[in-house]
C-alpha positions as CSV (number, residue, x, y, z in Angstrom):
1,X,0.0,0.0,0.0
2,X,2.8,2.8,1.0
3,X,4.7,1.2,-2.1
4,X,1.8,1.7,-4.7
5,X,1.2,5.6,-3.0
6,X,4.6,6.8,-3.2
7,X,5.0,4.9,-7.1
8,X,1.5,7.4,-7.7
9,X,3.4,10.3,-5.8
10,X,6.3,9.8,-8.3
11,X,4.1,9.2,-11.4
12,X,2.3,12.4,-10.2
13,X,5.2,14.5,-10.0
14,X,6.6,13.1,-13.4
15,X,3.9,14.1,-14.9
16,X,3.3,17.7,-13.1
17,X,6.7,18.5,-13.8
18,X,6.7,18.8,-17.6
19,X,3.2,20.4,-17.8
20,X,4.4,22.7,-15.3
21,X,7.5,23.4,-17.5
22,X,5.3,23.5,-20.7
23,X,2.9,26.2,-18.9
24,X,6.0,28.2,-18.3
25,X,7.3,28.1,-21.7
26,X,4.0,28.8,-22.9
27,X,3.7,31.9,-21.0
28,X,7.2,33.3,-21.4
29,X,6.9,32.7,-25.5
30,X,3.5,34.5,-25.8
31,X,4.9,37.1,-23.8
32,X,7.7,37.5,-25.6
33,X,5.8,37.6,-28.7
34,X,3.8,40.5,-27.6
35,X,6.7,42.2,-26.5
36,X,8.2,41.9,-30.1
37,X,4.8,42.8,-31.7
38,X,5.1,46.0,-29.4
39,X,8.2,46.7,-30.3
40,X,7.9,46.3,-34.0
């Protein structure tokens, strides 16, 4: 039982990880394109 939860704890943070990387990427690329559609 403490096995499976902590195996769901790590699957859960693999998985947070990325999409919490992607959100960020996201964000700072749309941000930078309105920056550069500002500046141009």
């Amino acid at each position: 039982m403490q096995h499976s939860s902590f195996w769901s704890l790590d699957l859960l943070l693999h998985l947070a990880i990325p999409a919490l990387a992607g959100k960020l990427l996201l964000f700072l690329a749309s941000s930078l394109a309105s920056y550069s559609v500002d500046f141009i």
